[in-house]
N, C-alpha and C positions, 0 to 999 in steps of 0.2 A: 537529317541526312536525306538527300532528295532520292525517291524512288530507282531514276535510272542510275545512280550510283554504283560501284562494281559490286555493292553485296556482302564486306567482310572485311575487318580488318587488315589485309595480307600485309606485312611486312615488306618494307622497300627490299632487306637487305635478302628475304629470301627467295630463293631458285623456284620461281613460278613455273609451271606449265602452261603455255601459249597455249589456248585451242581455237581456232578459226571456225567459223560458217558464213555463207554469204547466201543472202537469204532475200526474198518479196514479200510481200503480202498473204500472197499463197502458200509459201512454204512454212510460215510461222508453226503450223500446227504440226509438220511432221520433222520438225527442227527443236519443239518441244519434247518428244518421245526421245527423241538420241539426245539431248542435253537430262533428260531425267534417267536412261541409262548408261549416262557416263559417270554424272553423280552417284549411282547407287554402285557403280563396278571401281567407284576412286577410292586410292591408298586412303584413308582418314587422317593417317600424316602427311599428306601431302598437302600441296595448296596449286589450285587447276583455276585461270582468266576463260571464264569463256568469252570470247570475243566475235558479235555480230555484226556483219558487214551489212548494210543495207539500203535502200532506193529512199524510203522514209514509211516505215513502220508505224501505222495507227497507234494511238496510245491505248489501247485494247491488248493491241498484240504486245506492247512491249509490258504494261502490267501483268498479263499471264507467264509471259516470259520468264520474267525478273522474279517474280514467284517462285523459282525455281530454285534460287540461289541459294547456296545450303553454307556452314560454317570455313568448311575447305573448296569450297566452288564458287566461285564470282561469276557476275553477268555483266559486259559490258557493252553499250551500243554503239556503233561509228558509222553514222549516215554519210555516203558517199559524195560528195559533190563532184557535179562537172564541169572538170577541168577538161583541158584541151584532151588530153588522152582520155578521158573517157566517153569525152563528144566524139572523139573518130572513133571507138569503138560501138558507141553508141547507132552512129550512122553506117555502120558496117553491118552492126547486127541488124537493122531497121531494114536496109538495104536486100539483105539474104532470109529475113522473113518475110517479104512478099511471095507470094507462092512455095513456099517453103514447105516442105515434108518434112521434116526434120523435128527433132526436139531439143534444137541446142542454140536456136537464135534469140536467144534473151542475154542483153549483156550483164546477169546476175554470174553467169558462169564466168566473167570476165574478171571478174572483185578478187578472187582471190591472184591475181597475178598482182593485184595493188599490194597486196601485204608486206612484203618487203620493204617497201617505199613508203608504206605510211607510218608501220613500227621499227624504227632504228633502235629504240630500244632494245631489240631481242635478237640473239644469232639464232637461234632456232626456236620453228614455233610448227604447230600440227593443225592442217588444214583436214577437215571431213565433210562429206554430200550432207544433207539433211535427211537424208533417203537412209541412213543407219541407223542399228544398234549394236551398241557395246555390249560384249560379252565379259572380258577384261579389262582392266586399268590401262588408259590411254597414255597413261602417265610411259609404262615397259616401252610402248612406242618409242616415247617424246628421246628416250633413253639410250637408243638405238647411235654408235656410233656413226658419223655418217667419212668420217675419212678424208675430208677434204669434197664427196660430192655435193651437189645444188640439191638434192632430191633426192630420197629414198620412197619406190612406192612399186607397186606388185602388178605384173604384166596382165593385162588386159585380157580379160578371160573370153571378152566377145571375140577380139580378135581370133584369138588361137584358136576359137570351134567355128567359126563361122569364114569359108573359105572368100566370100566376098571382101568382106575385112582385112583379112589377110595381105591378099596383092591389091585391096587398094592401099593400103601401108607400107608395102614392101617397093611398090610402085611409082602412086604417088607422090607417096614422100620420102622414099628413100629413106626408110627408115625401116631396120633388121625387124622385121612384125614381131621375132623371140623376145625385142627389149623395149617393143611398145608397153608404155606404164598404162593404165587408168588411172586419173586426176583425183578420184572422188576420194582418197585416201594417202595426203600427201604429208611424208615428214622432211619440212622446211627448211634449208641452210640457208635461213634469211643472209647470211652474210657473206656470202659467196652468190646468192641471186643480187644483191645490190652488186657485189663486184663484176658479174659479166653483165649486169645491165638488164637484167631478163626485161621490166617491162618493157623501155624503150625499144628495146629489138625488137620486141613483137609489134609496138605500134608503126614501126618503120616498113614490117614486113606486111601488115595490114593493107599502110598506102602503095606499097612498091606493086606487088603481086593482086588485091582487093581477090582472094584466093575463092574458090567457091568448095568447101570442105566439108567433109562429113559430119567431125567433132571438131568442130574451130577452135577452141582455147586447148582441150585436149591434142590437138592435132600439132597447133605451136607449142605446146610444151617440150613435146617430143622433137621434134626438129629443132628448138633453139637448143635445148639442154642432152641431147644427144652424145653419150657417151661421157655424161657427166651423174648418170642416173645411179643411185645403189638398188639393185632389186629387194624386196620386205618378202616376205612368205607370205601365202595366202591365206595364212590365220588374221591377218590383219583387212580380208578385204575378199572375203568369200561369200558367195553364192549362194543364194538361200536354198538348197537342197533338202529333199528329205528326212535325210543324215546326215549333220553334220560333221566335217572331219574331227575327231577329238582337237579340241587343243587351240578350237577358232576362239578367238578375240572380238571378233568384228564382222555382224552381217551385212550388205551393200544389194538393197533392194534394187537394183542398177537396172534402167534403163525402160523397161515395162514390167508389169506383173504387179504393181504397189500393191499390198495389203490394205490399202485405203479405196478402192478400185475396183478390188475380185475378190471373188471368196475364194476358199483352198489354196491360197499361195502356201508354197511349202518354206516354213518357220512363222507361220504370220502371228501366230500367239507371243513368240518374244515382241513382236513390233506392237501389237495390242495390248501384253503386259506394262510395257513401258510409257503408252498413250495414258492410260487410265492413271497413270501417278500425274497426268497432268490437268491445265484448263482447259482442254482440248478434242477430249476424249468422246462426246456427243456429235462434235464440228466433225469428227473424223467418221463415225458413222454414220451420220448424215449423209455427207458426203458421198459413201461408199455406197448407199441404197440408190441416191440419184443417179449412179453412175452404170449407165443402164444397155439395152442390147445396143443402140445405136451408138453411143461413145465408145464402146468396148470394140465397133467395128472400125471406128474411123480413127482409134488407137491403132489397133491391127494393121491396116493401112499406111498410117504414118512408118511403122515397121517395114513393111512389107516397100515403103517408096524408100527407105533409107539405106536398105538390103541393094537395091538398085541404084540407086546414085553409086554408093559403092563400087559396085560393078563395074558402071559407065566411066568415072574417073581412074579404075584404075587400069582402063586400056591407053591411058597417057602415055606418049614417048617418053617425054620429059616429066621430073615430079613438078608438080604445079605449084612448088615455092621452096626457094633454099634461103638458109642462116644470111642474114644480109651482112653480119659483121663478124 
């Protein structure tokens, strides 16, 4: 059986759990720590696909990976090719990283809007950041009725504290900032996203509007699927705080502060418990020692410019892109 193999016998006829990541080069190491605490928080009767999206993966990164795979946990890899819609994404993200402050112009963040359209096999499947750890069974998620919505997933905790955010969302893009989601934690109705078309809307709003946004794929989510969203609770997609609320699920090291980065993030020992069950676990410290007073400022920075673009845009008359269809 060849290596990149899914890992495990699973049965055609039974009820898999989808999990999604889409991932680089870079990300492989902190995409191992949430695949190795998802595996340790899964039903053992269960049977969980993990499935990675990606640019093209060293065979380094996908042997440590794939290591992973445990008797109810599969690894599965699906290298991206570009097609037309991914070259206009490509070229868009290309486009908005020149001079960019931001931390959202890679079109890795893009991959998971392909998931609907590459797996017909599945009506629902569960997409997650690589930037987490499971606390629970991702499976309770997967579980989650969703009623007819495209998407269940849990309002944007930057927006809500941070007033910049806020009215550039509510502004913008016309979108109620209360039912703005975060993307990093999504449970998928693949089969209602094929039916209103999610990618293709977004690649048509790409070329209509060529938008200049804060969180681009995040930003299209909300606006295509808009009052199509179920809200999750924030056990599924909380905040790495001192205390955690009883009853979390799922940490979402979101946006600065990585445990791989700083020292003293608050929860960092779960995210370091679950590295060291991996190949990865020196690449991560490594990492973190080199990552020194000067990165740590020109992170801050990157913050502090994307705090303002914010701003700027959302003194818009008009929001700077509406549902094209």
């Amino acid at each position: 059986m060849s290596i990149f193999a899914t890992g495990n016998p699973i049965n055609k006829l039974t009820k898999v759990v989808p999990v999604f990541f889409t991932i680089n080069n870079a990300y492989a190491p902190y995409v191992a720590a949430a695949i190795h605490s998802l595996e340790q928080k899964s039903n053992k009767k269960r049977y969980y696909r993990v499935i990675i999206l990606h640019d093209g993966l060293s065979l380094d990164n996908r042997v440590r990976l794939r290591s992973l795979a445990t008797k109810n946990v599969a690894i599965q890899f699906k290298k991206m090719s570009h097609n037309l819609y991914l070259k206009a994404i490509v070229a868009y993200c290309t486009k908005r990283q020149k001079g960019s402050g931001d931390f959202f112009s890679s079109a890795v963040y893009y991959y998971r809007a392909f998931i609907p359209r590459l797996f017909p096999q599945y009506e629902k499947g569960v997409y997650i950041d690589s930037d987490t750890i499971l606390l629970g069974d991702i499976g309770e998620l997967f579980d989650v009725e969703l009623d007819g919505a495209a998407l269940a997933a849990f309002p944007d905790p930057k927006v809500t504290n941070i007033r910049e955010f806020r009215d550039y969302v509510d502004n913008a893009l016309d979108v109620p900032h209360s039912e703005y989601v975060n993307s990093g934690v999504q449970l998928m109705n693949l089969k209602e996203m094929r039916r209103v078309k999610y990618l293709s809307t977004m690649i048509e709003m790409i070329r209509e509007y060529d938008a200049d946004l804060v969180a681009p794929d995040q930003d299209y989510l909300n606006v295509i699927l808009r009052g199509k969203i179920l809200a999750i609770g924030p056990e599924w997609n909380a905040e790495p705080v001192e205390v955690l609320p009883e009853g979390t699920k799922l940490v979402h090291f979101n946006l600065f502060n990585k445990p791989w980065h700083y020292k003293n993030v608050p929860q960092e020992q779960l995210f370091w418990d679950a590295a060291r069950g991996t190949g990865f676990y020196g690449d991560l410290k490594r990492q973190q020692a080199a990552f020194g007073a000067n990165e740590q400022a020109a992170e801050q920075e990157k913050v502090g410019a994307l705090i303002q673009k914010a701003a700027k845009l959302a003194k818009v008359k008009e929001p700077v892109m509406r549902k094209t269809r």
